[in-house]
N, C-alpha and C positions, 0 to 999 in steps of 0.2 A: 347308202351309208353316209352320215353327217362325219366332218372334220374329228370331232369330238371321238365317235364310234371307231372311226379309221383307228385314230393314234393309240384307240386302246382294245384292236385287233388283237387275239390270241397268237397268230404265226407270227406278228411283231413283236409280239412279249416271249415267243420261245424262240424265234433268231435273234434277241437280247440278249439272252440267256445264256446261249450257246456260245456268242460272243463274247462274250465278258467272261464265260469261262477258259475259252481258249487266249484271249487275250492277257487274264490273270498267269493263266500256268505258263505262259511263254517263255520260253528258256532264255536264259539271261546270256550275254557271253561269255563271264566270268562264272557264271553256275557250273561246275562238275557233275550237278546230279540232272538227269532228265524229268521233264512232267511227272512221269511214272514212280521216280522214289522221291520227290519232294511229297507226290500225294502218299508214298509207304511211311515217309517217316512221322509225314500229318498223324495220319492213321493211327501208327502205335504209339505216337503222344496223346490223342485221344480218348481212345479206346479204354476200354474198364478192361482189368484184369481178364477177364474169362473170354476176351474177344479179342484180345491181341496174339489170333495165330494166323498163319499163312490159308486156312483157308475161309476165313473172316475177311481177310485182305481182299481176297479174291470177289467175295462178294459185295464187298464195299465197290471194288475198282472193278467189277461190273466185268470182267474176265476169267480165263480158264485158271483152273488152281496152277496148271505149270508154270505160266506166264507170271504168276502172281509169286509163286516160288521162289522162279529165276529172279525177280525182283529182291523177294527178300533177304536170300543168298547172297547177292552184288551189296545189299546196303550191311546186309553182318560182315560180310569180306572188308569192306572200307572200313569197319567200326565203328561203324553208328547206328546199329542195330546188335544188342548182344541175345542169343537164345538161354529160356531159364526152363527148369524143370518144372512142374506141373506140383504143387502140392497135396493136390487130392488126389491128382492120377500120374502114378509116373509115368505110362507113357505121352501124356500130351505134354508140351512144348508151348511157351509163351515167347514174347520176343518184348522187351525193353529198351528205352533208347539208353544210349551210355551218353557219359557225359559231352562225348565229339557230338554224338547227336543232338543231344540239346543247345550245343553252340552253334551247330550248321542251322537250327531252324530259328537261329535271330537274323538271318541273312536270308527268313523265305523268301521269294519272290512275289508270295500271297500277301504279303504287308501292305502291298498297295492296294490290292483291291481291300483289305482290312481298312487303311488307310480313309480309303473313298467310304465306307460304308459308316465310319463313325461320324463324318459328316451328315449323316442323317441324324433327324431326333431320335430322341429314345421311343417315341410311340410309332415316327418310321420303323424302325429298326426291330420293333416289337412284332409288326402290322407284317414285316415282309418275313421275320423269320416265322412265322404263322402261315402263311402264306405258302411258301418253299417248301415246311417240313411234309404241309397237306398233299403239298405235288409230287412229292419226293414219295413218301407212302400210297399214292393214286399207281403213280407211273409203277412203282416196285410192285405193287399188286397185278396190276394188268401186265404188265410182263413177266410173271412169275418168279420174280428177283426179291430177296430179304431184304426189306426195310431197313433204314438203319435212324436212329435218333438215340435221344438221349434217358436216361433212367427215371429221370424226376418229370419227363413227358409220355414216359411208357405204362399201358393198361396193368402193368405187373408191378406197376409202384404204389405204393402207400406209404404215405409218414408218420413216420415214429415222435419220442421226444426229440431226440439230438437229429435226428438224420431220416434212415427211410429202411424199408424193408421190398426186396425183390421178390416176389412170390411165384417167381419162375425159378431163379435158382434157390430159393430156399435159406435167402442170407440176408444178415442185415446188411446197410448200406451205410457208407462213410459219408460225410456233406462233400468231401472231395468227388466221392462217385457222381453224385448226382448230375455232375454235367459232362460224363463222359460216354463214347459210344458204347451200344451195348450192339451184339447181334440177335439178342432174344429179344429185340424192340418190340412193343407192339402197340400201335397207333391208337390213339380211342377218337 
């Protein structure tokens, strides 16, 4: 293997990875919230309506629903996660961030790696989240785990005049929607 070949080994590009993700979420000393609900409140800012419940969460953060639970319990306990009722079904449960939540996530600790990342061009930045989302849906497949991406990147989208239509859930789509998580993603 030539110098060239080495530096762009695949176990060097997923111990990058893994780095850079553990380095990003590393707990601040002044942070109150752990890895664990910095990624909960990421999450239900994200997230499209129909995907912001606890066991969405759970699939996203790649653990058991209780785990993911006791998560979302601890962030609606502080107040920065409020639970709303279900408009098509009463009994499912959505979670919203309240207004404290949307001010603890101007203090993410993922700014930085945000930060580093807009120093890239826009066709870097194009090139890699192409890249990530293909890995992201590979790995989620081979490990029997749901995929997660975005509406206006998902096989169930089509565009309308103003915006888009979901032909999984059977609804039109807001231009807001279209770059938020769905859990009924599905890759093409």
């Amino acid at each position: 293997m030539n110098m060239t070949e080495s530096l762009a080994a695949t176990d060097r590009i997923a111990e990058l990875l893994i780095h850079i993700g553990r380095a990003s979420r590393s707990e601040d000393a002044r942070s109150e919230l752990t890895a664990a609900q910095w990624t909960c409140l990421r999450f239900f800012s994200r997230a499209n309506q129909s995907t912001r419940t606890p066991s969405a969460f759970a699939d996203f953060q790649a653990t058991t629903r209780g785990t993911a639970s006791q998560i979302v319990k601890s962030m609606e306990q502080r107040g920065l996660i409020a639970r709303k009722k279900s408009h098509t079904d009463g009994r499912s449960t959505r979670f919203d961030l309240t207004d404290a939540g949307w001010r603890a996530l101007e203090n993410d600790p993922l700014g930085v790696l945000i930060a580093a990342l807009d120093e890239l061009g826009v066709a870097q930045r194009k090139a890699l989240l192409a890249s990530l989302s293909q890995i992201s849906s590979v790995l989620a497949d081979r490990k029997g785990l749901r995929a997660f991406g975005t509406c206006s990147d998902c096989t169930h989208f089509s565009l309308t005049n103003d915006s888009g239509y979901c032909a999984c859930m059977a609804a039109e789509l807001t231009e807001a929607d279209l770059g938020k998580l769905c859990a009924s993603y599905t890759g093409g």
